[in-house]
C-alpha positions, 0 to 999 in steps of 0.5 A: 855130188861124188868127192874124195875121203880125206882120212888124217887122224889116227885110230880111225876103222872104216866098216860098210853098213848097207850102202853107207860108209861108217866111220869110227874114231877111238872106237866111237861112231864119228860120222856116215857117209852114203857110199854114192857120195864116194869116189876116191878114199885118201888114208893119210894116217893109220886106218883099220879097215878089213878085207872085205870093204876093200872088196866092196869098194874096188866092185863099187868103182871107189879108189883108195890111196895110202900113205905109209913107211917113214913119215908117209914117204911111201903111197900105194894105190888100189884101183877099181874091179874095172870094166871085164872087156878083154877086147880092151886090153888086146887093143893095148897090147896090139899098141904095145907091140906097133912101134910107130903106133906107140912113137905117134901116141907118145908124140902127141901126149907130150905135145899136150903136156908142153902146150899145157906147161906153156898155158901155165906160163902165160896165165903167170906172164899176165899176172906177173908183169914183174918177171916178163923176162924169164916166164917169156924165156920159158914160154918161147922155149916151149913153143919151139919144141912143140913146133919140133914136133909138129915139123920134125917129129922124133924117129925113137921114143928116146929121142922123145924123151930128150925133148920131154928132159929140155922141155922140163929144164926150161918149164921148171926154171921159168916156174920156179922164178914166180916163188919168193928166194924164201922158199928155196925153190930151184926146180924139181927134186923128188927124193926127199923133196928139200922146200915147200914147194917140192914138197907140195909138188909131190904130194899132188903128184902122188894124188894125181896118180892115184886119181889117174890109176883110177881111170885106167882101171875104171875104163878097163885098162891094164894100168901097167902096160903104157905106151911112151913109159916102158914096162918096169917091174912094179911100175903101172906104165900106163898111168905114168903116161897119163899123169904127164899131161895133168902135172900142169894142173898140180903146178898151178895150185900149188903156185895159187896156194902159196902166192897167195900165203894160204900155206905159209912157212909155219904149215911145213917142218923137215926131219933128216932121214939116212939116204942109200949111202947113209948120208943124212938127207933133209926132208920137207913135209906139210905138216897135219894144220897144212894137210888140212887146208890142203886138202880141201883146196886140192879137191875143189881143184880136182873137180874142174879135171877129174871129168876130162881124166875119166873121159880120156881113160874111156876114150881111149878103151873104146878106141883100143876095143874098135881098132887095133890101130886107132887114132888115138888122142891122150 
């Protein structure tokens, strides 16, 4: 069974003997691991590893992802060597360049994502009888856009973006009623996250991004061309687009980790950083204990969706490749 590498201590060297990981720790053998049993490496700590492992694990199909600056404010992905089908990417491109192509695809990725933001919801309304009032506000909010989309589909993918803005005011305030007042939740804020939950929000995100990264190259995409994200300099597009329906997934592991006290206040801390202006801003952080039990739950939990990720990342190569105007599902 393929799984994720976790890597959170300092001095650790990564070394490739054979077909077998090897892992060294204060410059002694810790464990090995047979690379077979390897999908993705997370490096949330400091990790000495040379050029030519990063060549053999991209060939090999295997992910990193790494944390890094300020307290590991900052990630950087390395994708996989991918698929070598020109004809792949030509159908994206052919995509790209069809506006009402890309207005239909982008429809329908958000039609996912507000369907699976509205099945969060009503999964917490059975299961939290107390807050009826603003899960159903936000559940039938949704439901009325996605019926816009379905009866009055937006003309701009501007337009589009509107509607994601509406969707995400009224998903995130129904959300946030399901966390004690404690925790300090009050919707979504990214830079720096200010409470546990957006911290734990963002740290999911990162992962999920990586894991989506993944997919796209492994299917032989370009990673940076989307179709509803608009090309931007040092930004993969196309992965941006596929995160948006798998954000749901994120959201409900880190409302199950935290109703159920499996992180509790004591596995987060905060530092204060100076924000563009100078102005000093508080962070909020999973500290090493709670990465520790993160991490684990986090991967149990990515193995019910990483499947259907690969599978849609194919998917949609094998379309762009037969087509150039296919009818395409995100």
């Amino acid at each position: 069974m393929t799984s994720t590498l976790y890597l959170d201590h300092r001095d650790i060297q990564l070394s490739l003997h054979g077909k077998a990981l090897h892992i060294h720790r204060d410059g002694a053998l810790e464990r090995t691991l047979p690379l077979s049993l390897v999908e993705h490496i997370v490096c949330q700590a400091s990790v000495g590893l040379k050029t030519g492992l990063l060549a053999s694990l991209s060939a090999q199909g295997i992910g990193l992802t790494f944390f890094g600056g300020y307290h590991n404010q900052e990630s950087a992905h390395l994708g996989v060597a991918g698929a070598r089908d020109v004809m792949r990417r030509l159908g994206q491109y052919q995509l790209y360049l069809d506006p009402a192509q890309r207005l239909a695809w982008s429809i329908r990725l958000m039609q996912h994502k507000l369907q699976r933001q509205r099945r969060l919801l009503l999964r917490a309304r059975r299961r939290r009888a107390d807050l009826r009032h603003p899960l159903t506000q936000g559940i039938d909010s949704l439901a009325r856009l996605q019926q816009g989309l379905r009866h009055s589909p937006p003309t701009t993918i501007d337009s589009l973006r509107g509607i994601e803005g509406s969707g995400a005011r009224c998903y995130f305030q129904a959300y946030a009623s399901l966390f004690a007042d404690s925790l300090g939740f009050a919707g979504r804020q990214r830079r720096p996250p200010p409470d546990p939950v957006n911290a734990l929000l963002s740290l999911g995100y990162t992962l999920l991004n990586g894991a989506v990264q993944q997919a796209v190259a492994g299917a032989g995409l370009d990673p940076w061309l989307g179709f509803y994200h608009e090309p931007y300099h040092g930004r993969a597009s196309l992965v941006c687009d596929l995160v948006e329906p798998f954000r749901p997934h994120i959201d409900a592991l880190v409302w199950q980790l935290l109703s159920s006290r499996t992180l509790r206040a004591d596995h987060f801390g905060s530092d204060s950083q100076p924000d563009e202006d100078g102005h000093s801003q508080t962070r909020c952080l999973l500290n090493k204990p709670g990465r520790a039990l993160f991490y684990p739950l986090y991967e149990a939990h990515a193995k019910g969706w990483r499947p259907q990720l690969r599978h849609i990342a194919q998917a949609l190569a094998l379309q762009l490749q037969q087509s150039p105007n296919p009818p395409l599902e995100p």
